[in-house]
C-alpha positions as CSV (number, residue, x, y, z in Angstrom):
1,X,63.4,162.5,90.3
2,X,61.0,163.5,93.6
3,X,59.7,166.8,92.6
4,X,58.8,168.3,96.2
5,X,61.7,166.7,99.2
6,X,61.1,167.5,103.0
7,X,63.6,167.5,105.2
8,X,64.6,168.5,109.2
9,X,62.6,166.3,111.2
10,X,63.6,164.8,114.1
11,X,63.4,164.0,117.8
12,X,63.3,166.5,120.1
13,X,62.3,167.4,123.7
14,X,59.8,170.0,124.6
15,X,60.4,173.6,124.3
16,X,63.2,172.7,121.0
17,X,63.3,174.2,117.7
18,X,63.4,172.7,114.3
19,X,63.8,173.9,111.2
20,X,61.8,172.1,108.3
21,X,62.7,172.6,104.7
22,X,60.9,171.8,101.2
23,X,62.8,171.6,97.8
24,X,60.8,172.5,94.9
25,X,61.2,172.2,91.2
26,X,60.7,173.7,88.1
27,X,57.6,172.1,87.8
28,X,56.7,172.3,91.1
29,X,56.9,175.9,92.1
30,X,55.0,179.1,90.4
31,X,55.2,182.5,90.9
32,X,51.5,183.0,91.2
33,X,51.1,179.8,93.7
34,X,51.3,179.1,97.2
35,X,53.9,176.9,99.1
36,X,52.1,175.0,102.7
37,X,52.5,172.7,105.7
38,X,50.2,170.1,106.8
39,X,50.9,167.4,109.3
40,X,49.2,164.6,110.0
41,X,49.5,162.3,113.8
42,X,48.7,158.7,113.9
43,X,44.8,158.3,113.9
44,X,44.3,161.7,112.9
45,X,43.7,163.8,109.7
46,X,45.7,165.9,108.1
47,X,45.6,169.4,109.0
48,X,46.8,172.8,107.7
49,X,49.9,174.4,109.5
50,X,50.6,177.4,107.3
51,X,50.9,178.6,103.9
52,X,52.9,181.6,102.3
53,X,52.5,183.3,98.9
54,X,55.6,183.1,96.3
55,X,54.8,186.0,95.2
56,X,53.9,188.9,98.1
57,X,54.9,186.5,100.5
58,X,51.4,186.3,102.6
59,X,51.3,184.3,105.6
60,X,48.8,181.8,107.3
61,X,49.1,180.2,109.8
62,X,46.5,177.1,111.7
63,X,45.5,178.9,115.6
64,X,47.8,176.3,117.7
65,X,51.4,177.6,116.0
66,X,50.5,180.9,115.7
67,X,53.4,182.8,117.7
68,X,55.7,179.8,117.9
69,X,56.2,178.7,114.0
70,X,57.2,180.7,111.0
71,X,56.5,180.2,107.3
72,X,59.3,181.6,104.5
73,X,60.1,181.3,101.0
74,X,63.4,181.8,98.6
75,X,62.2,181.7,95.7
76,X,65.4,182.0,93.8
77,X,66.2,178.5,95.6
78,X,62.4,177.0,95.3
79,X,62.6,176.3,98.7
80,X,59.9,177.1,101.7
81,X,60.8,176.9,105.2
82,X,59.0,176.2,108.1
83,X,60.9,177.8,111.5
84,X,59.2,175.8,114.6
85,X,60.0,176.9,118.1
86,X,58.7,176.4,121.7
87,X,57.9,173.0,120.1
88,X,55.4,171.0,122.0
89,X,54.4,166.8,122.2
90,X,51.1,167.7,120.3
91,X,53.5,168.9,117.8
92,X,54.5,165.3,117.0
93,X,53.1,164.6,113.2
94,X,54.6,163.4,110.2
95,X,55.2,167.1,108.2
96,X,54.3,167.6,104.4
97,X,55.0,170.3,102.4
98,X,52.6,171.1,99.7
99,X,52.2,173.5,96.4
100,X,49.9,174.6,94.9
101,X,47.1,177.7,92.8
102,X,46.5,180.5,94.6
103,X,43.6,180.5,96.8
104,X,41.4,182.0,99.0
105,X,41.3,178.9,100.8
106,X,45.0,178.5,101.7
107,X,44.1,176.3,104.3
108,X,42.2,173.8,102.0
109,X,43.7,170.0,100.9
110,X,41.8,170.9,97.1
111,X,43.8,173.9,96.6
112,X,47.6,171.9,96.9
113,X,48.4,169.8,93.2
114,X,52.1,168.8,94.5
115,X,52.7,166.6,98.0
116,X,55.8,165.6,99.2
117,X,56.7,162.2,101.1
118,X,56.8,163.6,104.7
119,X,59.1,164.0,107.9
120,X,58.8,163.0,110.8
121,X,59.0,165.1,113.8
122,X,58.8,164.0,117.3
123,X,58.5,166.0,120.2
124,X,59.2,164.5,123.9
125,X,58.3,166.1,127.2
């Protein structure tokens, strides 16, 4: 059994929405850890897209989806959402959700234990 599962991806045109969502499990999710986003674009590096707190439910978000994407949690479900609207081309990345400690470096690769496979999402203009 896959212990973290992405889903929502998908093509799209510019200015869409997608919803992206992230199964957890027992294992997987903790009270006193973080749930994220990173993407990563062909010939690029991964990079942070937000993170939320299970517990307090703090936010973070990268500068380039501020205002247009929103994190959330349901922690009786173990799941963690990622709301994207106003979705643009340089949007287009393969999607992972991540878990992991919690940090004062939310934004940091190190700080996630648990990685899922991925979704794509492809934006068109």
């Amino acid at each position: 059994q896959v212990q973290l599962v992405e889903s929502g991806g998908g093509l799209v045109q510019a200015g869409d929405s997608l919803r992206l969502s992230c199964a957890a499990s027992e294992r997987t999710f903790s009270l006193h850890g973080m749930g994220a986003w990173f993407r990563q674009a062909p010939g690029k590096e991964r990079e942070f897209v937000s993170a939320i707190r299970w517990s307090g439910g703090n936010t973070y978000y990268t500068d380039s989806v501020k205002g247009r994407f929103t994190i959330s949690r349901d922690n009786a479900k173990k799941m963690v959402y990622l709301q994207m609207n106003t979705l643009k081309p340089e949007d287009t990345a393969v999607y992972y959700c991540a878990t992991g400690s919690l940090t004062i470096r939310p934004s940091h690769r190190a700080t996630y234990d648990y990685w899922g496979q991925g979704t794509q999402v492809t934006v068109s203009s």
